[in-house]
TORTOR-35669 format. One line per 8 residues: for each residue x, y, z of C-alpha. Coordinates in Angstrom, 1 decimal. Last residue first. Example, Ala and Ser with C-alpha at 12.3 -4.5 7.8 and 13.67 -1.06 7.14 Angstrom:
2
13.7:-1.1:7.1  12.3:-4.5:7.8 $
! end
This chain:
465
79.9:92.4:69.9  83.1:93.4:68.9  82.4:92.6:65.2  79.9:94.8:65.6  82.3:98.0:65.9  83.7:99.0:68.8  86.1:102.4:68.1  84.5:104.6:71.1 $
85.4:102.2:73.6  88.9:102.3:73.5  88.3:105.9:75.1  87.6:104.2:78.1  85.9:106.9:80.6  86.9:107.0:84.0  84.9:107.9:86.5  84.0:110.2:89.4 $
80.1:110.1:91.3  81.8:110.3:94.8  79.2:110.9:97.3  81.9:109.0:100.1  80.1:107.6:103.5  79.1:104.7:101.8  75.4:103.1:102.1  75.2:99.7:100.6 $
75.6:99.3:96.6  74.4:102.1:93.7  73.3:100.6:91.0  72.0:101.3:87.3  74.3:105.0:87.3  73.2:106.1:83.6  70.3:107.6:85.6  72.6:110.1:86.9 $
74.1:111.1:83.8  77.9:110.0:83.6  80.4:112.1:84.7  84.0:112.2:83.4  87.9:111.4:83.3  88.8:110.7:80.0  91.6:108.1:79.4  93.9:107.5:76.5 $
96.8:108.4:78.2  95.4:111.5:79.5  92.0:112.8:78.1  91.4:116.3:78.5  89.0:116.9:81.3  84.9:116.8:81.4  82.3:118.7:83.7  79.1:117.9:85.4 $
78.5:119.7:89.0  75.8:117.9:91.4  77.4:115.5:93.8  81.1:116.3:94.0  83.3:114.4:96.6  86.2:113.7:94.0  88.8:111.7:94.1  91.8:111.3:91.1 $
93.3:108.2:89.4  91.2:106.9:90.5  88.2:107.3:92.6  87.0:107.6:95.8  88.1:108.8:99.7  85.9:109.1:102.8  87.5:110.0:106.3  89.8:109.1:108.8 $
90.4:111.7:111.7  91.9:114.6:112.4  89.4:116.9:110.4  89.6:115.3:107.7  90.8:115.2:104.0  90.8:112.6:100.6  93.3:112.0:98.0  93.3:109.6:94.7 $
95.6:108.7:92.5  99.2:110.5:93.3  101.3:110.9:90.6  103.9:109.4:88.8  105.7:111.4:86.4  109.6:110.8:88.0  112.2:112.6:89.5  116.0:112.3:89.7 $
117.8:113.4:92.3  119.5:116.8:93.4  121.2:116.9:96.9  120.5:119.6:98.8  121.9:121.4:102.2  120.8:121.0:105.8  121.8:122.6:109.0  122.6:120.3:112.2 $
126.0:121.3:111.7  127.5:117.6:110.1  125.3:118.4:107.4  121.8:117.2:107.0  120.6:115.8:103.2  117.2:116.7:101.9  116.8:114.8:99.0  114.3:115.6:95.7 $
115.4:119.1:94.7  113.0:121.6:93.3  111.3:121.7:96.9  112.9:123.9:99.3  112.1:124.0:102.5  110.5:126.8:104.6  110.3:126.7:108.1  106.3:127.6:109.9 $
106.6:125.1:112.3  104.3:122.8:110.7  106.8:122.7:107.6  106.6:124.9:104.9  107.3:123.1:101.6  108.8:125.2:99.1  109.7:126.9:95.1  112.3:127.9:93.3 $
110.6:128.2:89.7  112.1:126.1:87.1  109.6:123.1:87.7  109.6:121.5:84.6  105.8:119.8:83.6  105.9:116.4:83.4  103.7:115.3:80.5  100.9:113.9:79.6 $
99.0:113.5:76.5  100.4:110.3:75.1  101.7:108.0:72.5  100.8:111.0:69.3  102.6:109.6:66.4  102.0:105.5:67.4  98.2:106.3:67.3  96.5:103.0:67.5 $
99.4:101.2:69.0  99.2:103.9:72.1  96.0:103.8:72.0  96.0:100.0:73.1  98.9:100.4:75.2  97.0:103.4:77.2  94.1:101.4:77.6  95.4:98.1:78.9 $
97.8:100.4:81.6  94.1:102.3:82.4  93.1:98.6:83.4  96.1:97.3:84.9  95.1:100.7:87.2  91.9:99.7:88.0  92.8:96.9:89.5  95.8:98.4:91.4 $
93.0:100.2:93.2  91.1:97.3:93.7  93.0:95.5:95.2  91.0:95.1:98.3  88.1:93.6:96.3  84.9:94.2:95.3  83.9:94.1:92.6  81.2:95.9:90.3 $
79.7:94.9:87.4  77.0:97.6:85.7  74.8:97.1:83.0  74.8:98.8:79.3  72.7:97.1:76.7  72.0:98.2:73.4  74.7:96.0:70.9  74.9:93.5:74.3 $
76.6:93.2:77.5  78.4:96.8:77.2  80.0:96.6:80.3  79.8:100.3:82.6  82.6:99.4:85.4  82.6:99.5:89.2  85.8:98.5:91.5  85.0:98.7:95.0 $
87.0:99.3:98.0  87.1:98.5:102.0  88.8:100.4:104.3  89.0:99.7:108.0  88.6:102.3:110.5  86.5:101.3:112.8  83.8:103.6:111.5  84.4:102.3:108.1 $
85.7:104.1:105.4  84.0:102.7:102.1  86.6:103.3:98.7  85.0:104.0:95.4  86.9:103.3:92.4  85.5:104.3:88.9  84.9:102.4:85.4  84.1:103.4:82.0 $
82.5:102.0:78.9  84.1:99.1:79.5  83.4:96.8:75.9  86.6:97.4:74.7  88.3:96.1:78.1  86.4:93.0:77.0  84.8:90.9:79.9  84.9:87.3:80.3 $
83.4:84.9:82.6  85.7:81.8:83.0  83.9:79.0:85.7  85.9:77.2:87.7  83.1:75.9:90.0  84.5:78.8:92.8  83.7:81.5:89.8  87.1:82.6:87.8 $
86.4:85.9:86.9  88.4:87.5:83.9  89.5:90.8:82.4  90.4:91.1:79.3  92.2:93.1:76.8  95.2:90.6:77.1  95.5:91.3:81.0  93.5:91.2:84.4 $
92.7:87.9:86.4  89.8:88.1:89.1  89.6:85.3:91.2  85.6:85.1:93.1  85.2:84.0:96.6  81.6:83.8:96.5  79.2:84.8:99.6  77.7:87.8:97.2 $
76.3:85.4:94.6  76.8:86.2:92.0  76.7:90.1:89.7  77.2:92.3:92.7  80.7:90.3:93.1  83.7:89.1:95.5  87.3:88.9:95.4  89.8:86.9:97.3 $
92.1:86.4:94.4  93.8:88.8:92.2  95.9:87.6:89.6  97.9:90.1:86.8  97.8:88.4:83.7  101.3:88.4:81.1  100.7:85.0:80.8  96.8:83.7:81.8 $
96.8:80.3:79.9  100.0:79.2:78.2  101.6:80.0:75.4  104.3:82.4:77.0  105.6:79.8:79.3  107.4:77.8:76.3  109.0:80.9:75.4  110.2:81.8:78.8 $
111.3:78.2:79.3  112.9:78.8:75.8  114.5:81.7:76.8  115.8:80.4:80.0  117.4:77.1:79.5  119.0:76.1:82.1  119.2:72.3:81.9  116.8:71.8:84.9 $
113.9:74.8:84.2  113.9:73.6:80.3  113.3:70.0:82.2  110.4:71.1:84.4  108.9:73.5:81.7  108.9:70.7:79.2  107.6:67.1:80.2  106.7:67.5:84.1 $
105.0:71.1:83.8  103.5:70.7:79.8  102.0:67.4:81.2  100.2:68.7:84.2  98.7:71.8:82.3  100.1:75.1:83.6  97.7:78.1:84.6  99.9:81.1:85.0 $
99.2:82.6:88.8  99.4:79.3:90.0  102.4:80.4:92.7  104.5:78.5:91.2  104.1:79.5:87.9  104.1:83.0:89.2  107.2:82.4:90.4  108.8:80.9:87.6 $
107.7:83.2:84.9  108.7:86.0:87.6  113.0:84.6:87.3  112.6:84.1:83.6  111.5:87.8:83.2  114.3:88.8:85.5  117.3:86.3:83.7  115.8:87.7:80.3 $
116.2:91.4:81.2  119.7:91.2:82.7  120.4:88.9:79.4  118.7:91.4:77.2  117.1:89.9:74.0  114.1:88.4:75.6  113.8:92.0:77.9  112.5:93.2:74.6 $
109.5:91.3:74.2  107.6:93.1:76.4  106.6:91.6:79.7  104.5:94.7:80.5  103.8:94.0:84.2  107.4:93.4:85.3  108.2:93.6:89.7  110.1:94.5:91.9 $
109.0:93.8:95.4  108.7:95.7:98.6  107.5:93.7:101.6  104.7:93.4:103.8  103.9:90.8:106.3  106.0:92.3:108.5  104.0:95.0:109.3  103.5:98.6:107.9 $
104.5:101.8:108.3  108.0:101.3:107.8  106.8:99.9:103.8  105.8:103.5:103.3  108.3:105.3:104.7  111.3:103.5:103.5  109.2:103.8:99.8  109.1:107.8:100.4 $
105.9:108.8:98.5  104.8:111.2:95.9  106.9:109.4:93.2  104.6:106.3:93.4  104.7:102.5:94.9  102.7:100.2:93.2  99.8:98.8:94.9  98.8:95.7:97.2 $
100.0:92.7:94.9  99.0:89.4:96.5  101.3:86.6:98.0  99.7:83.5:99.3  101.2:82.0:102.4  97.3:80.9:104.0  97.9:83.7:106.4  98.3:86.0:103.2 $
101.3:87.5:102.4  101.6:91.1:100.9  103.3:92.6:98.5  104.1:96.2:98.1  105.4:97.1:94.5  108.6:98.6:92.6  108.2:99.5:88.9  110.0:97.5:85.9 $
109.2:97.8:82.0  111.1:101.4:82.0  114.3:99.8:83.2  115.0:97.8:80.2  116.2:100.8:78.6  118.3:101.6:81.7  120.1:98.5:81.4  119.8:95.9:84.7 $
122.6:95.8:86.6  120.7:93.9:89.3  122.2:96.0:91.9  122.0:99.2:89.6  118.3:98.6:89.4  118.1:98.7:92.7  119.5:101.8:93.1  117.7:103.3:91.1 $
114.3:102.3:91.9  115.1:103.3:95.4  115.9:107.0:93.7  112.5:106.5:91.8  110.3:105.8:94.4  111.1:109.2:96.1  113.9:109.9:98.8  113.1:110.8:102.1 $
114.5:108.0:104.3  117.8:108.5:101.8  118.7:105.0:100.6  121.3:102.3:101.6  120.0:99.0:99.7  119.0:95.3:100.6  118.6:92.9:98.0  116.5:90.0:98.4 $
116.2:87.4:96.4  112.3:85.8:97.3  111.4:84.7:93.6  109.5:87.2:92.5  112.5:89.8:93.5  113.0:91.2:96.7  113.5:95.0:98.0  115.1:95.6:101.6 $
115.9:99.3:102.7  118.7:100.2:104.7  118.4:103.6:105.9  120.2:107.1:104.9  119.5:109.8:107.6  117.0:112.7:107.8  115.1:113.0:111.3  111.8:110.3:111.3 $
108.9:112.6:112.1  107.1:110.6:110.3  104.7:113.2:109.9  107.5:115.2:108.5  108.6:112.6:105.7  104.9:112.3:104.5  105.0:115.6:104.2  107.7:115.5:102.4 $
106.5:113.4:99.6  103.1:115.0:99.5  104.8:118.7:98.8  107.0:116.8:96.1  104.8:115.0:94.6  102.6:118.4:94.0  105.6:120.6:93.0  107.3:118.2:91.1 $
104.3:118.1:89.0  102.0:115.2:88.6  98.6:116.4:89.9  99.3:119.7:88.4  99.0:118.1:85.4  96.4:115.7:85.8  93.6:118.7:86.8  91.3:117.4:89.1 $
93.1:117.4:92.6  92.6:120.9:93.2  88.6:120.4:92.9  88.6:117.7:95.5  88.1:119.2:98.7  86.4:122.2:97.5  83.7:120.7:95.8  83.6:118.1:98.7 $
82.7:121.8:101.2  86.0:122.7:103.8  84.0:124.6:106.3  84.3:122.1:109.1  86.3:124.0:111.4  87.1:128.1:109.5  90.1:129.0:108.4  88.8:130.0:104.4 $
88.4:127.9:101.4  90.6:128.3:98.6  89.7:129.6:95.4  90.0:127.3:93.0  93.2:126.6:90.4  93.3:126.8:86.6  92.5:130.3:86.7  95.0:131.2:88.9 $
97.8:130.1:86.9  100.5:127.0:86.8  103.2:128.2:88.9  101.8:130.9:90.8  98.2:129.2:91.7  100.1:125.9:92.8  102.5:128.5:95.0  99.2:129.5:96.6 $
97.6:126.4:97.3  100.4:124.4:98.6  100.8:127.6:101.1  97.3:127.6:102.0  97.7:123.9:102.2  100.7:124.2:104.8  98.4:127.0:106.7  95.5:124.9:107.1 $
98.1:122.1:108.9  99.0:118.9:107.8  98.7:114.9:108.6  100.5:112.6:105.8  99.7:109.2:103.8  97.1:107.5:105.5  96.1:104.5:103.0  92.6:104.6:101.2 $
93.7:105.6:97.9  96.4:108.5:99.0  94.6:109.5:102.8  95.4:112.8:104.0  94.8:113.7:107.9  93.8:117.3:108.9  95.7:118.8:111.9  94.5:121.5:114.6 $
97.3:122.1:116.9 $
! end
């Protein structure tokens, strides 16, 4: 049986057969026209072209539908090849509670999310400010954020597949002021503050520690620990350590913090560079497959240095994906507050079509509901769910066997064609001119050329500068 393997940013996701595309493919073309999706290539070994590859992926609304999510989510669940049974599922909070939950092993992200949630009792306005992560410890003990989990996957699934150093966290990035005035939402900020205090994420001068946040911490005193926490350097960051740079010396353990409009590299003198997210012109992922199978990424962006100067950074970092993604999360709050009568441009489209997941075997499934649950028979029947607009990043195909995969949020393997998209949340997917591109680092086996554009570049002014 002739499989191809599909890798989500760098991280297997699912192995399928030409005929479970083709019928992807042709249910894509019913549901959302076929002018807006390629032709599809035909059964041949090897004749799958990058233009082909990574056209279907292009278009952000197809790329969030229940249909798409949906196909990937079970497909993971079939190359599992896990039968269908409710699993215990453990999910911690920053400061190592763990809750363990009962959840479908083919449920999405947002049933788990649900649930957990629930356990905390935490409002369903407050909700929104949450998302579930995989973390993973270092030998040295130190915890790093991986990537957030997505609607396309199955989190039991997911975190299965990998070791014990892995766990599933949940986890704030917004840290809106909101949660201050919610006592579910309160006790969870409070709860990160601490952690990532103690974990040197937020930088904490000696006296502020032992005089206030050590005695706030003692009597109880959330909100004003929170406060207190608030004002001091890197809150509300995202920290990624263990990176490296084009830009010094290559050796260099560089920390990377994201957040404010900023994103910062500490050198290993503790030395702060700076760069604006107003001054990224764009940015793009790239991901290097390695012939033993290891992944390592890059995160590129276009920095306006100077009124007429454009130069490239790039890091390189593990993280990079979630890197990227703080980034676009920047953006979109930015033009959000900008234009507060037009938030965003995408949107979940409603599947009210029947439509289904053929399975290698040639068995249909249906897709418009989220849970396949098996009856006592052997048979199965449907439970509906709840389903979110997350959707997959970035996607590459082989020929059973690990190949290239770039860019977020989606890949492409095109070298030649130049086309623009409508912007999504503030973002503009597009091609820069070749000689736009100053650097190109050590040989990859992916020709993506894919990037983002920062449409909160467009309003610098000299002030800015």
């Amino acid at each position: 049986m002739h499989m191809y393997n599909v890798h989500i940013n760098g991280n297997f996701h699912c192995s399928l057969r030409y005929r479970q595309f083709l019928g992807l493919h042709e249910q894509l073309r019913k549901e959302f026209g076929a002018g807006r999706v390629p032709q599809f290539p035909p059964k041949k070994f090897l004749s799958l072209s990058a233009v082909q590859l990574e056209e279907p992926s292009q278009n952000s609304e197809i790329a969030s539908s229940e249909l798409f999510t949906g196909f990937l989510r079970l497909a993971q669940h079939e190359t599992s090849g896990e039968p269908v049974a409710k699993r215990p599922i453990d999910v911690f909070l920053p400061n190592g509670h763990q809750m363990t939950v009962d959840v479908w092993n083919n449920a999405p992200t947002t049933v788990l999310f649900k649930l957990v949630s629930q356990e905390c009792k935490l409002p369903d306005d407050m909700a929104e400010h949450f998302g579930l992560y995989i973390f993973r410890k270092e030998p040295d003990g130190y915890w790093i954020v991986l990537r957030k989990l997505n609607e396309y996957e199955s989190p039991y699934i997911s975190i299965k597949w990998l070791d014990d150093s892995h766990r599933i966290v949940g986890w704030d990035l917004s840290h809106d002021d909101l949660l201050m005035d919610d006592r579910v939402g309160l006790h969870m900020l409070y709860v990160q503050m601490v952690s990532d205090i103690e974990n040197g994420w937020i930088i904490v001068p000696k006296e502020v520690l032992v005089k206030q946040l050590t005695a706030l911490q003692s009597q109880g005193s959330k909100k004003e620990y929170v406060r207190v926490a608030r004002r001091l350097k890197f809150y509300g960051y995202m920290k990624f350590p263990y990176c490296q740079s084009d830009f010094l010396q290559p050796s260099s353990e560089l920390t990377v913090y994201i957040g404010n409009r900023e994103l910062v590299v500490i050198t290993p003198r503790r030395e702060e560079i700076s760069f604006k997210v107003t001054r990224m012109k764009c940015w793009r992922i790239t991901l290097h497959h390695e012939r033993n199978g290891d992944v390592k990424a890059e995160l590129s962006f276009e920095y306006l240095q100077s009124k007429d100067k454009l130069e490239w950074i790039t890091l390189m970092s593990e993280q990079s994906v979630i890197m990227a993604l703080c980034l676009q999360e920047i953006v979109a709050d930015m033009v959000a507050k900008q234009h507060p009568t037009n938030p965003s441009l995408i949107g979940v489209r409603s599947v009210k079509t029947m439509f289904y997941y053929i399975r290698r075997d040639g068995d249909q499934v249906p897709l418009n509901d989220d849970i396949i649950v098996p009856k006592n028979n052997g048979t199965v029947s449907l439970s509906n769910c709840s389903s979110g607009n997350s959707s997959p990043t970035t996607h590459s195909l082989s020929n059973g066997c690990s190949t290239s995969a770039a860019a977020t949020p989606t890949s492409s393997l095109t070298r030649n064609n130049s086309y623009d998209v409508p912007s999504t949340l503030g973002i503009t997917k597009r091609r820069p001119s070749n000689n736009s591109l100053c650097r190109q680092s050590s040989v990859i086996n992916s020709t993506d050329n894919l990037f983002h554009e920062n449409s909160a570049f467009a309003g610098i002014g000299d002030d800015d500068l």
